[in-house]
N, C-alpha and C positions, 0 to 999 in steps of 0.2 A: 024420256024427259026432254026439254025442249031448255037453250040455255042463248042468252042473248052474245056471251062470250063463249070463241072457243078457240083451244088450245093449237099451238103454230109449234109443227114440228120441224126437225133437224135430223140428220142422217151422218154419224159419224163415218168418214171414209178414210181409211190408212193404209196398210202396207198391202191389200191384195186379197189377204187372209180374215181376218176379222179382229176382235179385240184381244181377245186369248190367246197366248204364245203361243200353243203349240196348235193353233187351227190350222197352220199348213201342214201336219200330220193327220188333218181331219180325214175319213173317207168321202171319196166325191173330189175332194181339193186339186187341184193342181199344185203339185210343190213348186210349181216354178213361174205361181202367180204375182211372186214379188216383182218380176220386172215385165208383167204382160199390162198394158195398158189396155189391153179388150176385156180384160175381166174386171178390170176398174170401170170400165164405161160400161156394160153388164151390171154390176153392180150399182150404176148410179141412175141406169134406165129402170132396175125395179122399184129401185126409190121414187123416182118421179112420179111411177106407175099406182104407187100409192102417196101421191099426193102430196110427200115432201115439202117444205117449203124450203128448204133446201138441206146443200152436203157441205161439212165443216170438214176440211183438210188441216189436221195440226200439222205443227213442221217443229225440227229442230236441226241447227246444221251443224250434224256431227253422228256420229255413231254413238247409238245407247243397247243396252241387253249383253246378253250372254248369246252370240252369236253359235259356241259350241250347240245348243239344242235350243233357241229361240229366235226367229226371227225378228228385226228389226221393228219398231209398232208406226212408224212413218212413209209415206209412199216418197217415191225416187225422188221427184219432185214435185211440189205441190201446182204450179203453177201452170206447167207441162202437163200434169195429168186434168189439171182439169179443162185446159185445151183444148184435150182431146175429148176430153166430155161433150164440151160446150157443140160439137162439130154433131155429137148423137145423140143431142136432148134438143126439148125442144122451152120447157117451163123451170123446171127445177131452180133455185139459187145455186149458186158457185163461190162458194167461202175458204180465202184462202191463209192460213196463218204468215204472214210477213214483221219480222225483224226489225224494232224501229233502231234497233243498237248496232245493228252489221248493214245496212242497209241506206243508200243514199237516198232522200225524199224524191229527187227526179226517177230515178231507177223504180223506184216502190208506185210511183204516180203513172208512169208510162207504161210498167207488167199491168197493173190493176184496171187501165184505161182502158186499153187492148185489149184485157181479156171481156172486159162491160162491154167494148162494142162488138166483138166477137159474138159473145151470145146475148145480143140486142136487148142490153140491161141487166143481167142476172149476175154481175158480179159484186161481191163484199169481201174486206181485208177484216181481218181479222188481227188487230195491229198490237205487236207484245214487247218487253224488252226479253233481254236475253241473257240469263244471271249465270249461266256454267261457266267457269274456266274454262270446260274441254271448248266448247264452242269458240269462245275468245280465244283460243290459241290457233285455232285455222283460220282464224284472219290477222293470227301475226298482232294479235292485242291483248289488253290486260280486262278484267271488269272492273269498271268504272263503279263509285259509288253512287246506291241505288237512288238518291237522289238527282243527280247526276244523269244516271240514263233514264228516269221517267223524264228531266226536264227536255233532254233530247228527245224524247217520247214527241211531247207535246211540238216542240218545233216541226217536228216530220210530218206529222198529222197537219198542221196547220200550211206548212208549203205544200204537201200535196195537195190538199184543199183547194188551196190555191192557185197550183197549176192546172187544175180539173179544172177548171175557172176558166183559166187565159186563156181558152180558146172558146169564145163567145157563143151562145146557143145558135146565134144566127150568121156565124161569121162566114161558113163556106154555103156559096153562090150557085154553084154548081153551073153555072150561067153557058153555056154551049154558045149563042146565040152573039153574045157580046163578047166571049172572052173573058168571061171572069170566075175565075175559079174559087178564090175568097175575099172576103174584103181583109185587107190587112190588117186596117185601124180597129179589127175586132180580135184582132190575134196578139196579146200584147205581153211581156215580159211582165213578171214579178216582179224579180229583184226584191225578194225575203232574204234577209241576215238575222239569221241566230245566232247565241251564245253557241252551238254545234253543228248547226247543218245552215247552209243556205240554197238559193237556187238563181239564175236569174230567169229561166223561162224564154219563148214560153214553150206549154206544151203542144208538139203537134199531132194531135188528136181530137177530134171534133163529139160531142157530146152521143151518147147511147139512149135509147130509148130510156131509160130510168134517169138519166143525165150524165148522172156521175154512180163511182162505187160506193156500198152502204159502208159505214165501218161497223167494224164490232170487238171486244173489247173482252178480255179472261183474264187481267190479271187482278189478283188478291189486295186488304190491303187497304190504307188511306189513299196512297199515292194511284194503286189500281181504281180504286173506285171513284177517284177523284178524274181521273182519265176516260173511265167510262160515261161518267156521269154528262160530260161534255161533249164527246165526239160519238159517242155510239149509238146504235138504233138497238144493237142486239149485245147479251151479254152472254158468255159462255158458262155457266157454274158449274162449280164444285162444292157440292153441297151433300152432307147422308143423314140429314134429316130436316124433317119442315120446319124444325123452328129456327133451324141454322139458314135454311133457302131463304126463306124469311123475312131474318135477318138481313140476309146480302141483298137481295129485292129491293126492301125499305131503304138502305144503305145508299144503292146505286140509284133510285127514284129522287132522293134526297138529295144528293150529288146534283143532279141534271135540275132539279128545282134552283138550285141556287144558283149553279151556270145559267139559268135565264130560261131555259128550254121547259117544254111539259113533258111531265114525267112520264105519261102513258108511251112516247113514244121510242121509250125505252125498255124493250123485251126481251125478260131475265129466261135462259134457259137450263132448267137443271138438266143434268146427266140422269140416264137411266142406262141399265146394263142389263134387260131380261135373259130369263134360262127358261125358255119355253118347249111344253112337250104334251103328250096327251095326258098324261098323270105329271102330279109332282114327281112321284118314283123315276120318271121319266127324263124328266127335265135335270133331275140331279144327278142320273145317269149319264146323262150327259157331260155335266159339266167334271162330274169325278172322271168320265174318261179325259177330259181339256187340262185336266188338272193333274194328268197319273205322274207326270215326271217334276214337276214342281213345286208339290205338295208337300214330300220331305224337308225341303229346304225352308215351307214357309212356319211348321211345327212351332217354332222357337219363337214366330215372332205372336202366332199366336197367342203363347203360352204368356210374350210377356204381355198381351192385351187382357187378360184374364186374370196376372198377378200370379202366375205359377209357373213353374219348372215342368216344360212340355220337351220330351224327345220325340223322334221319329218311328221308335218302336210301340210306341202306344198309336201309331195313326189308323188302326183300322178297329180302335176301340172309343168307345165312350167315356166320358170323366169319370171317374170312380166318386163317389158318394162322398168318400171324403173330401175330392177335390173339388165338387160343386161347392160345398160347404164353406171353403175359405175362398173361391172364384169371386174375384171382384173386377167391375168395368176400368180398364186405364182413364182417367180421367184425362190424358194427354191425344188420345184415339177417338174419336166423335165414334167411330166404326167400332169400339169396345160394348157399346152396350149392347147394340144387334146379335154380337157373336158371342156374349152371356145368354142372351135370349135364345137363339139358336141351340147354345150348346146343354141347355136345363132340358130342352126339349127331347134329349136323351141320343140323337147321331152320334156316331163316330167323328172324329176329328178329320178324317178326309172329307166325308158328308159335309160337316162345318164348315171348312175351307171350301167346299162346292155350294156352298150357301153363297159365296162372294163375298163371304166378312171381311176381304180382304182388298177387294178390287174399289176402284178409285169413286165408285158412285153405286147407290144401291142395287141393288139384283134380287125384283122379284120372283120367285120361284115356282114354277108349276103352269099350269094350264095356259092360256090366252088371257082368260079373263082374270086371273091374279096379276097379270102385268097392266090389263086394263085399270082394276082396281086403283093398284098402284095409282097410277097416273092420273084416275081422277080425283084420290084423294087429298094428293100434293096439290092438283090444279085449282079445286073448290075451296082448300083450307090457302087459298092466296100465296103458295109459296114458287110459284112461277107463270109463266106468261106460256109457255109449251117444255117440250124436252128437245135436248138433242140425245138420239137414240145410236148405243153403241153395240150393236151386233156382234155376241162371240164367233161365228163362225157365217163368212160373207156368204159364201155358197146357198147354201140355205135358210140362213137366217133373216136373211132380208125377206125374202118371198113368205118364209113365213108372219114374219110381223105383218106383213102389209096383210097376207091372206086371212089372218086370225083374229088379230089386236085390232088392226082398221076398222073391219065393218061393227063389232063392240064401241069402240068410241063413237062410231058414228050413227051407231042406235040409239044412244045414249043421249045426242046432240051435243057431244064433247069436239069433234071434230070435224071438218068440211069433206063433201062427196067429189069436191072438184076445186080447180082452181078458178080465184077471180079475177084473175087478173094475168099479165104476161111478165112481169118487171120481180125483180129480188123486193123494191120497195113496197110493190103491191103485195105481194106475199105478207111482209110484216106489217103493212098497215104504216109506214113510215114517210114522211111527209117530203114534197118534194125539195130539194136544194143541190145547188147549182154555184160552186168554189166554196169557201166561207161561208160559214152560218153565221149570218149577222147578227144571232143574239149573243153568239158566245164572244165577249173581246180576248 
């Protein structure tokens, strides 16, 4: 099939391991890829390899998980790591999550510069607030109400903007001959004051090959969406189903129409979480081994997505007849009715839990081309612009998607053989600009 649009993907990259706790017990894994940066750049050159438009690094500063048997699901540093990316790629985007609530708008503008001209354009923030206590307490603060830190959202956004800005596309001279290294009167101070952050500038850092960084933009929400709608090229979703994708699509499209902006140039990506294998038997094999030591503990929550009373000693049985019969979806769980669906299908409740009715974005299960499936259904029924794709196990699951999934999309005419371009913007198709967008006041 031959299709005029196609789908722009994303390459989740986190702690080393992959998305599933316990993949640093994977075979093949190195356990002690949490703090190897060569396996992070490894992992983000097979990405590229297939055609990436880029790697999204979440962040949060602080410690999450059950450290006892689960590693951390964040890499050391985001900004670091992909530094070092940047030094062994040559295409890929470089997307990094940054802090608009712990973080200064100079600090967040001059990481984000640097890393754009480092790898000659390929850099995006990914710009969030920050609603944990735990977090607000290593920086010695309180969380602010949520109004409150989107407005300071919005300020940080806008002086860095701005400081990408103050230093003129054409300001340095390079002039050997005369002695002119830049012209001054191109290099010039801010002086932004917010209600929260201000700056006076300027920035010295001279523009990258794409200009400036793209943003992009995950949070939930009126206030999220009202944020993206305006400052972002790219949107992160959380979405587990298409009419919810949708939804947020239309929502964040809507947004950015009324900020003055065209909506096309805002690209929603849903999550996807494949369990790929040569049979489905296979694929679930899998994931029930990713799943062996935390599947007890997830029984319960199960049970309450279903409306019944599930213990751990039923885990390697199916729902008894009677208890399909009164099984009903939580209506408070989007991810309830999948795991009714799944569970009528007759699995075992560990099977179930290896379906991924639990994990944070869908997981289609089985072959290549059931994750193909997947993706071109969401993509054709309008509920995204591409995926960012979160591999359970980094080692081999990267290489496999690109080896399997790729050339099916791209039979299909779902997705590109190559890239067109050198720039993070090129990738999305996102239009040029250079400080302030002067539609948005």
């Amino acid at each position: 099939m031959s299709n005029d649009r196609t789908m722009i993907l994303g390459m989740h990259l986190g702690n080393g391991y992959g998305s599933q706790g316990a993949a640093w017990r994977f075979p093949g894994v190195d356990p002690a890829n949490y703090a190897s940066f060569d396996a992070q750049v490894r992992y983000a050159q097979a990405a590229e390899r297939g055609k990436f438009a880029f790697l999204f690094l979440p962040d949060f500063p602080g410690l999450q998980g059950d450290l006892a048997s689960e590693s951390p699901q964040i890499t050391l540093e985001p900004m670091l790591t992909l530094a070092a990316i940047a030094r062994e790629t040559a295409r890929i985007g470089l997307v990094a999550t940054g802090s608009t609530t712990f973080n200064e708008p100079f600090n967040i503008a001059r990481q984000f510069k640097a890393l754009d001209v480092m790898s000659h354009g390929r850099a995006g923030w990914n710009a969030v607030t920050t609603s944990d206590p735990g977090a607000a307490a290593n920086y010695g603060q309180t969380i602010a109400p949520r109004p409150e830190r989107y407005q300071r959202a919005h300020e940080t956004i806008q002086i860095a903007q701005a400081l990408w800005g103050s230093w003129q596309r054409d300001a340095w001279l390079q002039d050997t001959a005369a002695g002119r290294f830049a012209d001054p009167e191109k290099i010039q101070p801010i002086n932004l004051q917010g209600q929260h952050v201000a700056s006076r500038g300027p920035l010295p850092i001279p523009p990258s090959e794409q200009g400036q960084p793209v943003i992009f933009a995950a949070g939930g929400g009126d206030n999220g969406i009202e944020l993206a709608g305006r400052y972002a090229s790219g949107v992160i979703g959380a979405a587990f189903t298409i009419e919810d994708a949708r939804s947020q699509r239309a929502a964040v499209r809507d947004a950015a129409r009324r900020a003055g902006r065209d909506p096309d140039e805002v690209k929603f990506f849903a999550g996807v979480m494949p369990a790929i294998g040569p049979t489905k038997r296979a694929a679930l094999d899998r994931r029930v081994r990713l799943g062996e030591h935390s599947a007890p503990a997830r029984v319960s929550y199960l049970g309450s997505m279903l409306g019944l009373a599930l213990d751990a000693r039923q885990l390697d049985e199916p729902l008894s007849a009677s208890q399909l019969t009164i099984a009903r979806a939580s209506e408070f769980d989007p991810r309830s009715a999948r795991a009714l669906e799944v569970a009528r299908e007759g699995w075992t409740l560990r099977e179930i839990l290896a379906h991924g009715v639990i994990d944070y974005h869908p997981t289609p299960v089985g072959t290549a081309a059931v994750t193909a499936d997947h993706m071109q259904e969401w993509f054709e029924a309008g509920a995204c612009d591409g995926f960012w794709v979160s591999i359970d196990v980094n080692e081999d699951g990267i290489d496999t998607f690109v080896d399997e999934v790729m050339p099916i999309l791209q039979e299909r005419g779902l997705f590109h053989h190559d890239y067109e371009g050198s720039t993070l913007r090129d990738h999305l198709g996102a239009p040029a600009q250079y400080g302030l967008d002067p539609r948005v006041s």
